[in-house]
PDB file of N, CA, C and O in Angstrom:
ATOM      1  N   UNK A   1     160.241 169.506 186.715  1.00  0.00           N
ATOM      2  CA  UNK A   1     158.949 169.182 186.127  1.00  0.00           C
ATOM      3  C   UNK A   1     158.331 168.047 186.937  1.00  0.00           C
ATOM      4  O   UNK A   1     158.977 167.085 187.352  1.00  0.00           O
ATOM      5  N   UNK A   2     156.745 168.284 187.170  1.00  0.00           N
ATOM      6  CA  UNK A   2     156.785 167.116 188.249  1.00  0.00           C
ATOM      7  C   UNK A   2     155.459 166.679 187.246  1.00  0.00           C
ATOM      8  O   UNK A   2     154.486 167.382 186.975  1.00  0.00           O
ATOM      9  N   UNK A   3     155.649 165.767 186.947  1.00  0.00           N
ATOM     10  CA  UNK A   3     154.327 165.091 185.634  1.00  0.00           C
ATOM     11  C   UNK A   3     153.409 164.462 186.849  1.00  0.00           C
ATOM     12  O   UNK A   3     152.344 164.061 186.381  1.00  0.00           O
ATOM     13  N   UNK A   4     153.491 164.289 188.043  1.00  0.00           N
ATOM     14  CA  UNK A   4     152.301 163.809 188.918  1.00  0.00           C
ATOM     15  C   UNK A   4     151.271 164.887 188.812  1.00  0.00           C
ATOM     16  O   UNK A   4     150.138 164.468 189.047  1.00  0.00           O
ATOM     17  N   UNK A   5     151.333 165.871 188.589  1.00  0.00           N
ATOM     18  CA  UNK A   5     150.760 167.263 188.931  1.00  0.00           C
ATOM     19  C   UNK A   5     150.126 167.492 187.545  1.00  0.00           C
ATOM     20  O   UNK A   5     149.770 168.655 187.358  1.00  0.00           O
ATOM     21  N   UNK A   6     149.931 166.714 186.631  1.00  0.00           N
ATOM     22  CA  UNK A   6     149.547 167.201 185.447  1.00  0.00           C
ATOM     23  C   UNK A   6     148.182 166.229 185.278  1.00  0.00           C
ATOM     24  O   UNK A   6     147.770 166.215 184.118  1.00  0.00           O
ATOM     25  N   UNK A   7     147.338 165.340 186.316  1.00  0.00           N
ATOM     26  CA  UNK A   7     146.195 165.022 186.200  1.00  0.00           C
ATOM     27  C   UNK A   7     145.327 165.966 187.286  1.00  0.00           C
ATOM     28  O   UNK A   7     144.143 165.819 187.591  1.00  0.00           O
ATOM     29  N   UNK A   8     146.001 166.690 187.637  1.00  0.00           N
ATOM     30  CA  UNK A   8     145.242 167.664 188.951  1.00  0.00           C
ATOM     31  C   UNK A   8     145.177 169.008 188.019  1.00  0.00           C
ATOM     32  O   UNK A   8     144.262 169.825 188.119  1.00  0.00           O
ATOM     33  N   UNK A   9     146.247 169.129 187.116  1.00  0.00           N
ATOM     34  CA  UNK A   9     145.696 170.659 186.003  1.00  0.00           C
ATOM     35  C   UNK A   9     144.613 169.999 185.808  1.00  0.00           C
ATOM     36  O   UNK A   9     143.628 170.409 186.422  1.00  0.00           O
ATOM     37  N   UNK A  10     144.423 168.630 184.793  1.00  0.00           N
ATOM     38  CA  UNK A  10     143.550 168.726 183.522  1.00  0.00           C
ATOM     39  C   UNK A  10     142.180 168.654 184.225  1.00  0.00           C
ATOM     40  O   UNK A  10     141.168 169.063 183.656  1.00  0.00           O
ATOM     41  N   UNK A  11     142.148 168.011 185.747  1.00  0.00           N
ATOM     42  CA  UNK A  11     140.414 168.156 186.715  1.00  0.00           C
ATOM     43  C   UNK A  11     140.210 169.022 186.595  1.00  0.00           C
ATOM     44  O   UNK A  11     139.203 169.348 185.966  1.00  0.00           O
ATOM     45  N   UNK A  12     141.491 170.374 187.409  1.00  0.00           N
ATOM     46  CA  UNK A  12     140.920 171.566 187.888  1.00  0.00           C
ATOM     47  C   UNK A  12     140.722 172.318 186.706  1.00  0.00           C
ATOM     48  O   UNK A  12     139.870 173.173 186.950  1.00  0.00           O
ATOM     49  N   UNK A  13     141.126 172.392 185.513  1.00  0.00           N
ATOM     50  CA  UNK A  13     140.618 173.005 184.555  1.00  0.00           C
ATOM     51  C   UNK A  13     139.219 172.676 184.052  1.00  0.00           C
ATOM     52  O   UNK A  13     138.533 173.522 183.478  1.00  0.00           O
ATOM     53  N   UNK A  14     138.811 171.433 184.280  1.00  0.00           N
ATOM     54  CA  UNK A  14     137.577 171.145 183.568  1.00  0.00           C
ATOM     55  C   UNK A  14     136.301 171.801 184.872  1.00  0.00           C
ATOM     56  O   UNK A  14     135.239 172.412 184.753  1.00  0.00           O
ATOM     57  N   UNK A  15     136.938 171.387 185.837  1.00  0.00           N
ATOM     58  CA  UNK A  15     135.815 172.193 187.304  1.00  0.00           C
ATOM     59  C   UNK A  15     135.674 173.345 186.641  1.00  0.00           C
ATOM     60  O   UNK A  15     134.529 173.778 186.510  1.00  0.00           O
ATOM     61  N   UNK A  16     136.797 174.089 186.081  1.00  0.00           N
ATOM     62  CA  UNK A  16     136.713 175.531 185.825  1.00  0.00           C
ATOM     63  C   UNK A  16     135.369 175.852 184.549  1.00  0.00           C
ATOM     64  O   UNK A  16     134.481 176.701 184.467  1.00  0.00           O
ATOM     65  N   UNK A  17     135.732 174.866 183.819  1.00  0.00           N
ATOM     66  CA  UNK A  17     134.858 174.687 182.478  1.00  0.00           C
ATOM     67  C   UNK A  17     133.711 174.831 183.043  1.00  0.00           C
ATOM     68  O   UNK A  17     133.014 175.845 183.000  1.00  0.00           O
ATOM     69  N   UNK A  18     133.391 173.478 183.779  1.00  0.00           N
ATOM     70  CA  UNK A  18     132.184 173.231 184.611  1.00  0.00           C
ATOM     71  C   UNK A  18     131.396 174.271 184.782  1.00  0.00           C
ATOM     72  O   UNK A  18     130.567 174.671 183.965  1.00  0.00           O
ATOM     73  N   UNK A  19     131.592 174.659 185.667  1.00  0.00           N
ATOM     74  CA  UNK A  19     131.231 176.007 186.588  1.00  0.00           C
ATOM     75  C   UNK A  19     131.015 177.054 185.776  1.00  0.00           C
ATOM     76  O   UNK A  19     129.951 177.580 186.105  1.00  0.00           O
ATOM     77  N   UNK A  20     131.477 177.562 184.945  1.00  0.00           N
ATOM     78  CA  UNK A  20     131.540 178.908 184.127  1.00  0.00           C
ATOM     79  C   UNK A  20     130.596 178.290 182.832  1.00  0.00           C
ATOM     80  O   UNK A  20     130.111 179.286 182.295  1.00  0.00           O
ATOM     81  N   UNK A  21     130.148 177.091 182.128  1.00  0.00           N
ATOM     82  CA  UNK A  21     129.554 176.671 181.140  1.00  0.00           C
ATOM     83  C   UNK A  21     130.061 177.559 180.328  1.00  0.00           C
ATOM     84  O   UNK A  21     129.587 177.249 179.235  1.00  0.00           O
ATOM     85  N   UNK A  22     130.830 178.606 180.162  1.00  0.00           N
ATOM     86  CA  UNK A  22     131.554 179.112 178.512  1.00  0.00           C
ATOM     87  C   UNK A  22     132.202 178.353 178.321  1.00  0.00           C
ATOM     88  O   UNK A  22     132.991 177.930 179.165  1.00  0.00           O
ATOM     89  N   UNK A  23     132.076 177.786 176.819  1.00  0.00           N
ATOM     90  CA  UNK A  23     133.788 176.885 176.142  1.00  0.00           C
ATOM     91  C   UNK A  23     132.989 177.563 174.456  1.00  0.00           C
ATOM     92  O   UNK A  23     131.875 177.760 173.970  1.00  0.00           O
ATOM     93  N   UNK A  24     134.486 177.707 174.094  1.00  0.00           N
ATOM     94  CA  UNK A  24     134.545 177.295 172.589  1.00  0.00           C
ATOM     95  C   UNK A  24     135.146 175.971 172.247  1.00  0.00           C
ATOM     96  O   UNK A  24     135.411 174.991 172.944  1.00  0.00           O
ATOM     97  N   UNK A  25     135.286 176.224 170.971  1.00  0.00           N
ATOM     98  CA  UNK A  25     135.682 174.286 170.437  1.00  0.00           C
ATOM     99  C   UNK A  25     137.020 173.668 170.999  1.00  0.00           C
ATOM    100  O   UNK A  25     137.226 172.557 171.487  1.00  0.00           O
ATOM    101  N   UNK A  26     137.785 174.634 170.799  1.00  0.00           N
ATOM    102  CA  UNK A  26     139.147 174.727 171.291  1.00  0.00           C
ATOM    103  C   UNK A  26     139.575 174.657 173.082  1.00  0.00           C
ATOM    104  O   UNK A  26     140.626 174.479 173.697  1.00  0.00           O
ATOM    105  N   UNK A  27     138.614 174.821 173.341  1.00  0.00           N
ATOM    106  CA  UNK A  27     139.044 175.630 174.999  1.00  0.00           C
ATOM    107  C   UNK A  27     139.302 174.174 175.934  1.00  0.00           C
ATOM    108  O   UNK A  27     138.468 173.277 176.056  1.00  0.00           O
ATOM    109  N   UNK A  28     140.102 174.186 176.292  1.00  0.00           N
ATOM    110  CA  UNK A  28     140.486 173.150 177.349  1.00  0.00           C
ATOM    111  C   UNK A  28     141.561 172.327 176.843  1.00  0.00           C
ATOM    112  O   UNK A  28     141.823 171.270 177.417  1.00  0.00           O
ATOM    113  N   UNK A  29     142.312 172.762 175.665  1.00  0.00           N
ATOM    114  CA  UNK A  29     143.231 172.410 174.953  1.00  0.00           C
ATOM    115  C   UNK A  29     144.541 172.576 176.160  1.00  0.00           C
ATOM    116  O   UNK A  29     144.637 173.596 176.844  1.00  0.00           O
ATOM    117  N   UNK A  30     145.396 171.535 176.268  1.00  0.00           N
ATOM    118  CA  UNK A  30     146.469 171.768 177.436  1.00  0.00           C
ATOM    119  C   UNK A  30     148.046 170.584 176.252  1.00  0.00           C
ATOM    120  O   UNK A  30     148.299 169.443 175.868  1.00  0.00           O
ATOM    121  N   UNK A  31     148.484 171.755 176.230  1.00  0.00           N
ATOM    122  CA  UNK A  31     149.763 170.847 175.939  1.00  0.00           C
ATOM    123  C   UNK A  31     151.331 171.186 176.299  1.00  0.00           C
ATOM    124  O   UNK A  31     151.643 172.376 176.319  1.00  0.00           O
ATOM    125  N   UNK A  32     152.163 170.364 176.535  1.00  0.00           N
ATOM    126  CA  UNK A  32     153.769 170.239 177.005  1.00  0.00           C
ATOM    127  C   UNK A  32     154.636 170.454 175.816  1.00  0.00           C
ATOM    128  O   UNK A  32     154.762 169.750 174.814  1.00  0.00           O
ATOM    129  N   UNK A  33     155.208 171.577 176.139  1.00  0.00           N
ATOM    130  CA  UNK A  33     156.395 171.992 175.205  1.00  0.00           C
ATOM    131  C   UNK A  33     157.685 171.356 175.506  1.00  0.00           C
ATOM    132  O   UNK A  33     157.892 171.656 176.682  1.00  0.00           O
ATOM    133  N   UNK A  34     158.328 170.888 175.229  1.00  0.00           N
ATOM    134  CA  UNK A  34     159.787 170.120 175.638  1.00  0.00           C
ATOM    135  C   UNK A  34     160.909 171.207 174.840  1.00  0.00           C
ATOM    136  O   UNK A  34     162.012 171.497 175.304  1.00  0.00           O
ATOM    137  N   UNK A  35     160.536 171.550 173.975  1.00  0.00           N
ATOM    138  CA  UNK A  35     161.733 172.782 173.248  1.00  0.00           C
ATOM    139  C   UNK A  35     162.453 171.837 172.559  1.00  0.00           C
ATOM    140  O   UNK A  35     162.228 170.636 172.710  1.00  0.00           O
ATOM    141  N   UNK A  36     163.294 172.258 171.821  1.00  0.00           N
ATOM    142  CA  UNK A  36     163.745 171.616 170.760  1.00  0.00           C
ATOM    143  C   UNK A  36     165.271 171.606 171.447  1.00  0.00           C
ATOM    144  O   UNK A  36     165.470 172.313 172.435  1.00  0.00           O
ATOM    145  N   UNK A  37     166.338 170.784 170.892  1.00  0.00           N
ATOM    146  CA  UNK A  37     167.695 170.260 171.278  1.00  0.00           C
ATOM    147  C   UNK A  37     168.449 171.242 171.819  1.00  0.00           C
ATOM    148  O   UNK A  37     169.181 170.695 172.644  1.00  0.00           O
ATOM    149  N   UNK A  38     168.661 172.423 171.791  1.00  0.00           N
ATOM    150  CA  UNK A  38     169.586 173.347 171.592  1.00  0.00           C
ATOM    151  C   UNK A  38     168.786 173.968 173.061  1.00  0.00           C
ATOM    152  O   UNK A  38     169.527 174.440 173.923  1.00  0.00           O
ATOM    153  N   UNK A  39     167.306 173.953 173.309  1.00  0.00           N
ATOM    154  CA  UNK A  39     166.876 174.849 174.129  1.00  0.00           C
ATOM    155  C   UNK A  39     167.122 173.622 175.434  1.00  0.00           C
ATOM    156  O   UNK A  39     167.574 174.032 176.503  1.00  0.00           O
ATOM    157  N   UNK A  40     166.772 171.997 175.260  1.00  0.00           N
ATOM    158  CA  UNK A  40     167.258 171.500 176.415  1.00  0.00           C
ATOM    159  C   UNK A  40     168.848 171.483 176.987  1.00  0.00           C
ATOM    160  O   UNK A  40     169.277 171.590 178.136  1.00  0.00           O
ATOM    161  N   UNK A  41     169.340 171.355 176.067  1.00  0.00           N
ATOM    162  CA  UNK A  41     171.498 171.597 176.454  1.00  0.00           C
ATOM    163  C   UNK A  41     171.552 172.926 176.684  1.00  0.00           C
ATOM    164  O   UNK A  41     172.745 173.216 176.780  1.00  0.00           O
ATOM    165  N   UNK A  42     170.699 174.136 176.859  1.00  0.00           N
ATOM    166  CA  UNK A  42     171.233 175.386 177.250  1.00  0.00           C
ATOM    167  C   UNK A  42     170.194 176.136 178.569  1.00  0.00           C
ATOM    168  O   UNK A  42     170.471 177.087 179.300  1.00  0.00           O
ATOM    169  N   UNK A  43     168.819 175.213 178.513  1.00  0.00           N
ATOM    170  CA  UNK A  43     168.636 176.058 179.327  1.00  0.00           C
ATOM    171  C   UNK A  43     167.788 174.691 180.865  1.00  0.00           C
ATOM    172  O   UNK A  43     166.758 174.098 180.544  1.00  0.00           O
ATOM    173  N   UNK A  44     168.210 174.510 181.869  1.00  0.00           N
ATOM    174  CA  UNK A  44     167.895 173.483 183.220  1.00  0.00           C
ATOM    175  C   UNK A  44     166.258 173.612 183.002  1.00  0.00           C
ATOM    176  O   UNK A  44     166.090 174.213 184.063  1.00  0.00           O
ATOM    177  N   UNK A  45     165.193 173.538 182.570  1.00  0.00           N
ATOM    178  CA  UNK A  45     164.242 173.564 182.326  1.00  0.00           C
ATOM    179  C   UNK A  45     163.703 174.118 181.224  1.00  0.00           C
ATOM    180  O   UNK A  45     163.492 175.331 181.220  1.00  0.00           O
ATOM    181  N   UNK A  46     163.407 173.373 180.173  1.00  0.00           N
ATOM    182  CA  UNK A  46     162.696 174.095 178.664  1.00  0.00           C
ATOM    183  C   UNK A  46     161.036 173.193 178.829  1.00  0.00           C
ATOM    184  O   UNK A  46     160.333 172.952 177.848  1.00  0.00           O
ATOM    185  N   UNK A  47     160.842 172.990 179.578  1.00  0.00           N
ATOM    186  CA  UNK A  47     159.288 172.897 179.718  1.00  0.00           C
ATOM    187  C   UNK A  47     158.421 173.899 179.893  1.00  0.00           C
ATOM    188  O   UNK A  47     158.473 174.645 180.870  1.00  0.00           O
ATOM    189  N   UNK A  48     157.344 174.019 178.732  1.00  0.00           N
ATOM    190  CA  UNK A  48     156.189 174.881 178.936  1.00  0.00           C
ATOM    191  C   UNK A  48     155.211 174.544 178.563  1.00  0.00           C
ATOM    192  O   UNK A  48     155.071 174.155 177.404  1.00  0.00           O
ATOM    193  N   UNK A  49     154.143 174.592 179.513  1.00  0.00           N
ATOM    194  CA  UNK A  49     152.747 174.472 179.380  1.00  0.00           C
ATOM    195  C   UNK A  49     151.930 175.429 178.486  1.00  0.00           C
ATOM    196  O   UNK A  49     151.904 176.658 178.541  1.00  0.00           O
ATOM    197  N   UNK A  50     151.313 174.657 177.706  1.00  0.00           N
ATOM    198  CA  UNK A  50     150.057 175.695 176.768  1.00  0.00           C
ATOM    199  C   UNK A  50     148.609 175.519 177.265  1.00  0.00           C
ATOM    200  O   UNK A  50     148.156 174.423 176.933  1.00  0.00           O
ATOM    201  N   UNK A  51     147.929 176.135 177.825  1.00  0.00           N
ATOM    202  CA  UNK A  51     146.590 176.333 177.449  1.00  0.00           C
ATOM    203  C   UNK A  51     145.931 176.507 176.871  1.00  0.00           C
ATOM    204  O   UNK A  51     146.037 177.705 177.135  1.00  0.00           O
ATOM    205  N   UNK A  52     144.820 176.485 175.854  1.00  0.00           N
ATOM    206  CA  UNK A  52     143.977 177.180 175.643  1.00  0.00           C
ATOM    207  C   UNK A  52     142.760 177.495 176.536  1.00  0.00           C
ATOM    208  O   UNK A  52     142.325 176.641 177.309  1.00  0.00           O
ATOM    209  N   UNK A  53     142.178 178.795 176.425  1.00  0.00           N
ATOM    210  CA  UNK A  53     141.381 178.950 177.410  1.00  0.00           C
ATOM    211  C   UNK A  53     140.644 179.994 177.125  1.00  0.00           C
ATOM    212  O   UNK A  53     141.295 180.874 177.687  1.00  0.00           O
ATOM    213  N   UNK A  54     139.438 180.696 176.484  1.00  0.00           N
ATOM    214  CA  UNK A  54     138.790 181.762 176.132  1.00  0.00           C
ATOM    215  C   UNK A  54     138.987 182.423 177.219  1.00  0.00           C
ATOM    216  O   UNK A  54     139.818 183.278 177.526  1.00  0.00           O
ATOM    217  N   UNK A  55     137.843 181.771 177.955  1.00  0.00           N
ATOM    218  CA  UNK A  55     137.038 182.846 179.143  1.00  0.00           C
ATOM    219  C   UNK A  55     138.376 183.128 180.379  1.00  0.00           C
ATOM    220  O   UNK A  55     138.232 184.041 181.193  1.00  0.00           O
ATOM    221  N   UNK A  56     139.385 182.429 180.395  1.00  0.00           N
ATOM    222  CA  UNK A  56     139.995 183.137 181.424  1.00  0.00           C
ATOM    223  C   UNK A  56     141.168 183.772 181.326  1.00  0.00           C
ATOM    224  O   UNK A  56     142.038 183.246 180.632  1.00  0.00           O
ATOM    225  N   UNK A  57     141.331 184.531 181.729  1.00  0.00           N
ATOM    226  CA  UNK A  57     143.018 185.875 181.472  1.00  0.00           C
ATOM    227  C   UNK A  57     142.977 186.486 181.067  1.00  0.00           C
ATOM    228  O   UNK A  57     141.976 187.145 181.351  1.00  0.00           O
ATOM    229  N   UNK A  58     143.903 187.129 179.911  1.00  0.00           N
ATOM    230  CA  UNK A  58     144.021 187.993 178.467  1.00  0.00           C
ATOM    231  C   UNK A  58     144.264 186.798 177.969  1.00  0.00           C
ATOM    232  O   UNK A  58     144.786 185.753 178.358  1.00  0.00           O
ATOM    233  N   UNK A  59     143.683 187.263 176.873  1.00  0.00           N
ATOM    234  CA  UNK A  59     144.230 186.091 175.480  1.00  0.00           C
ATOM    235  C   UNK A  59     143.327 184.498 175.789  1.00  0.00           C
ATOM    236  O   UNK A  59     142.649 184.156 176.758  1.00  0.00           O
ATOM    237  N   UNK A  60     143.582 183.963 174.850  1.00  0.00           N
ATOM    238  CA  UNK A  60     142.756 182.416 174.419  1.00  0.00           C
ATOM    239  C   UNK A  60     144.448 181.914 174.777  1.00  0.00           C
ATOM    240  O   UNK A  60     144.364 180.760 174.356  1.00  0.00           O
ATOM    241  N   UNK A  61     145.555 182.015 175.160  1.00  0.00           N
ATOM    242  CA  UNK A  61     146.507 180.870 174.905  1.00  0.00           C
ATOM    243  C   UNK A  61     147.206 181.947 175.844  1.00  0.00           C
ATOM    244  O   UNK A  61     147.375 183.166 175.811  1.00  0.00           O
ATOM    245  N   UNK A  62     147.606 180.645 176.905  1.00  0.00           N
ATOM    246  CA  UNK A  62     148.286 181.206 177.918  1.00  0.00           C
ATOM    247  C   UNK A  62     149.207 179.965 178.426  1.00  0.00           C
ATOM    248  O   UNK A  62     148.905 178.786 178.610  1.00  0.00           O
ATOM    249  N   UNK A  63     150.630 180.759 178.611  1.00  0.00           N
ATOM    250  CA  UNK A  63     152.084 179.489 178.952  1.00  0.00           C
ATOM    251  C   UNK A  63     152.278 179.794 180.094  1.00  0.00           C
ATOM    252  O   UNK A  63     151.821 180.733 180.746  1.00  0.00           O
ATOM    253  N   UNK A  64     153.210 178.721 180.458  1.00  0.00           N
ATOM    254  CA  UNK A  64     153.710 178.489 181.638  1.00  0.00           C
ATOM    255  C   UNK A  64     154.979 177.974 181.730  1.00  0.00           C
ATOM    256  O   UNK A  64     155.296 177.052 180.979  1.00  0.00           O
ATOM    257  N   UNK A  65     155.802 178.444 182.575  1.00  0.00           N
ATOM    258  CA  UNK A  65     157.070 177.408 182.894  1.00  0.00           C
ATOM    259  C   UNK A  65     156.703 176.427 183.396  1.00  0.00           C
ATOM    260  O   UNK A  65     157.393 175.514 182.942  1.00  0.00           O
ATOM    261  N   UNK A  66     155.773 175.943 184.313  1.00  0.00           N
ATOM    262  CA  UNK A  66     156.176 174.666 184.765  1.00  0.00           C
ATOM    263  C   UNK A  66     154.245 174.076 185.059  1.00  0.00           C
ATOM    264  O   UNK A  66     153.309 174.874 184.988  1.00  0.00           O
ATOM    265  N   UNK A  67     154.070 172.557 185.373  1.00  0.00           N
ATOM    266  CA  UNK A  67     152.760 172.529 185.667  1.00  0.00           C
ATOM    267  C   UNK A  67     152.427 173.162 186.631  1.00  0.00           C
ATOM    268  O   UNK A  67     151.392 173.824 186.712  1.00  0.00           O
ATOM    269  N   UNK A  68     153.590 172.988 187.805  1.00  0.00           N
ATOM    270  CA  UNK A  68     152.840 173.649 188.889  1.00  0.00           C
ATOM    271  C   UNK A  68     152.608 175.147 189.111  1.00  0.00           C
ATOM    272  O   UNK A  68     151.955 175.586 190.057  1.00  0.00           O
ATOM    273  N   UNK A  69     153.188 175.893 188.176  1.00  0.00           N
ATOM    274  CA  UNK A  69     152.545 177.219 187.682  1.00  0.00           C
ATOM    275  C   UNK A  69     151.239 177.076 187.089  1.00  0.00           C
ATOM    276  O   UNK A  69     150.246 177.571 187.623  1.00  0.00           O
ATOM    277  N   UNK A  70     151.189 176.395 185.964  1.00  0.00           N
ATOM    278  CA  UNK A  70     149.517 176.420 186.010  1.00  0.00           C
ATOM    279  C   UNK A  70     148.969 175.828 186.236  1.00  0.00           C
ATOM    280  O   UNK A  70     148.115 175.712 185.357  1.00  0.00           O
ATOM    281  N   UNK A  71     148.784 175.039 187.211  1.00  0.00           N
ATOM    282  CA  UNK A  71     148.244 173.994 188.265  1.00  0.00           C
ATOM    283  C   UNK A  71     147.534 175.568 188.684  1.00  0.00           C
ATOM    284  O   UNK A  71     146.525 175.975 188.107  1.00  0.00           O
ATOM    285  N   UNK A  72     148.053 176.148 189.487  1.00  0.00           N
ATOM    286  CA  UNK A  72     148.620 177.810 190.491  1.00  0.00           C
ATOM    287  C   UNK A  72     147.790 178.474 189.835  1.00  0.00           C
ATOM    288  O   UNK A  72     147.016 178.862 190.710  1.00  0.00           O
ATOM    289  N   UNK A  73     147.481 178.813 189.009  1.00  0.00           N
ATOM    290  CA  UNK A  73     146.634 179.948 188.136  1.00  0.00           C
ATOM    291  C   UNK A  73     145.519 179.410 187.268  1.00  0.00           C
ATOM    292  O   UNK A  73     144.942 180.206 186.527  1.00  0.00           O
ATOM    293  N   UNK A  74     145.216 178.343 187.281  1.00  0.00           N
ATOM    294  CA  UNK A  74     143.884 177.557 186.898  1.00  0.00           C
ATOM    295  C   UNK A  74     143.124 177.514 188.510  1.00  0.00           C
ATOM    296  O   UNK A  74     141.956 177.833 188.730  1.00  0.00           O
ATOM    297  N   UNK A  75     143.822 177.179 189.224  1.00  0.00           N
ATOM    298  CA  UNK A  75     143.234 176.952 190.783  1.00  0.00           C
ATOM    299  C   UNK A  75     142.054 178.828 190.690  1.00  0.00           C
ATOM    300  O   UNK A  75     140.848 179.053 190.792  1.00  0.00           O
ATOM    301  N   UNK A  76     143.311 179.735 190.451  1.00  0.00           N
ATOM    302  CA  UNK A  76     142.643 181.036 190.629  1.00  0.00           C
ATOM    303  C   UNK A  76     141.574 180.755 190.082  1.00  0.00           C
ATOM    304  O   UNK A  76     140.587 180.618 190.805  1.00  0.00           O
ATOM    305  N   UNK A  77     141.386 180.493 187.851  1.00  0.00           N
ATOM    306  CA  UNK A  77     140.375 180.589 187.657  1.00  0.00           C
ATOM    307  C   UNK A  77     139.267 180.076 188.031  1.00  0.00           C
ATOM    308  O   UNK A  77     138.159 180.594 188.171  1.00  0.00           O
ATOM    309  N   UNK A  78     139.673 178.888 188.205  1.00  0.00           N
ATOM    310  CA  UNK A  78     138.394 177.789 189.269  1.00  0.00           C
ATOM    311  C   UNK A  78     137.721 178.556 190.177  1.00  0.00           C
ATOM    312  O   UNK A  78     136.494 178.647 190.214  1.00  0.00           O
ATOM    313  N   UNK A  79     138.706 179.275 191.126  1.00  0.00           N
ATOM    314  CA  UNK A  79     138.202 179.908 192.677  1.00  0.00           C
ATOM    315  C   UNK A  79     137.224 181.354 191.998  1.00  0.00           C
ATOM    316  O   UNK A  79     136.036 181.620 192.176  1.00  0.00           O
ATOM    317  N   UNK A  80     137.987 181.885 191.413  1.00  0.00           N
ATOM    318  CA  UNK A  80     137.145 182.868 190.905  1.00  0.00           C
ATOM    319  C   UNK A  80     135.937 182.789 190.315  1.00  0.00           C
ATOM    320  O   UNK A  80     135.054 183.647 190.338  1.00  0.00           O
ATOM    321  N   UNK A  81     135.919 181.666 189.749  1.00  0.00           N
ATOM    322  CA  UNK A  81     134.767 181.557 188.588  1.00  0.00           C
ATOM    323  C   UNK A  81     133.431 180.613 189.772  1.00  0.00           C
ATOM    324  O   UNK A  81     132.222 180.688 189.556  1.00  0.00           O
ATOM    325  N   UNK A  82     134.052 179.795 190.964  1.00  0.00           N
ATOM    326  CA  UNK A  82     132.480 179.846 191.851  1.00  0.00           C
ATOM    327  C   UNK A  82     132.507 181.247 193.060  1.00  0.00           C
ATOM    328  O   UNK A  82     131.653 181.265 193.947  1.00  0.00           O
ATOM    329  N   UNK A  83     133.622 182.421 192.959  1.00  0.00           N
ATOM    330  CA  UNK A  83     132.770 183.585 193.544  1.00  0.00           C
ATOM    331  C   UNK A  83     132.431 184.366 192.426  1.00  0.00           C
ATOM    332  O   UNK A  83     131.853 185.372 192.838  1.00  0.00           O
ATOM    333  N   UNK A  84     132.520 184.367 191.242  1.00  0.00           N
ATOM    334  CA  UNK A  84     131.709 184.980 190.531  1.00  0.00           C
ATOM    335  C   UNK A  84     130.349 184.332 190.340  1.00  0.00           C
ATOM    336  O   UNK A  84     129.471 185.155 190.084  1.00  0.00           O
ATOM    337  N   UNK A  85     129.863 182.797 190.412  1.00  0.00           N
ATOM    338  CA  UNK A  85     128.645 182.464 190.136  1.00  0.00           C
ATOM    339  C   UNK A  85     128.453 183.093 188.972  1.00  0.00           C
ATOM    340  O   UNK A  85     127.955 184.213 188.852  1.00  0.00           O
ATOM    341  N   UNK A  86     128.904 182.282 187.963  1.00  0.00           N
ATOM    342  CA  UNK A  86     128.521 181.794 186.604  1.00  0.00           C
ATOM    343  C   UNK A  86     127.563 181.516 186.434  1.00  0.00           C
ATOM    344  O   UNK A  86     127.227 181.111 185.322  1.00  0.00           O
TER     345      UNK A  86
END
């Protein structure tokens, strides 16, 4: 888990916001799952990232194993959303 990498999600998600002007109330919601006792003693990484996010993917709520996974796939929506010209 590299927590340096978790003020470069919450920019590039808001560029994403930016750019696309869709949000609902909820949207830009980002939070860290740590898992509960049993999931850190059994499994070398129980970190997961939550999103919320209307306008991009399937679904309003989308996880991640790690930030720099969705660091990785917010970048997409960002990139996508100035060649789509919103």
């Amino acid at each position: 888990m590299n927590l340096e990498k978790l003020p470069d999600l919450l920019k590039t998600l808001d560029e994403a916001f930016d750019i696309t002007g869709t949000m609902k109330s909820g949207d830009g919601f980002v939070s860290l799952h740590f898992g509960n006792y049993h999931d850190r003693m059994e499994v070398s990484s129980s970190l997961s990232v939550e999103i919320y996010a209307y306008p991009f993917g399937n679904g309003r709520h989308h996880y991640f194993n790690s930030i720099e996974k969705a660091l990785e796939v917010v970048t997409e929506w960002r990139d996508n959303a100035v060649e789509e010209e919103w």
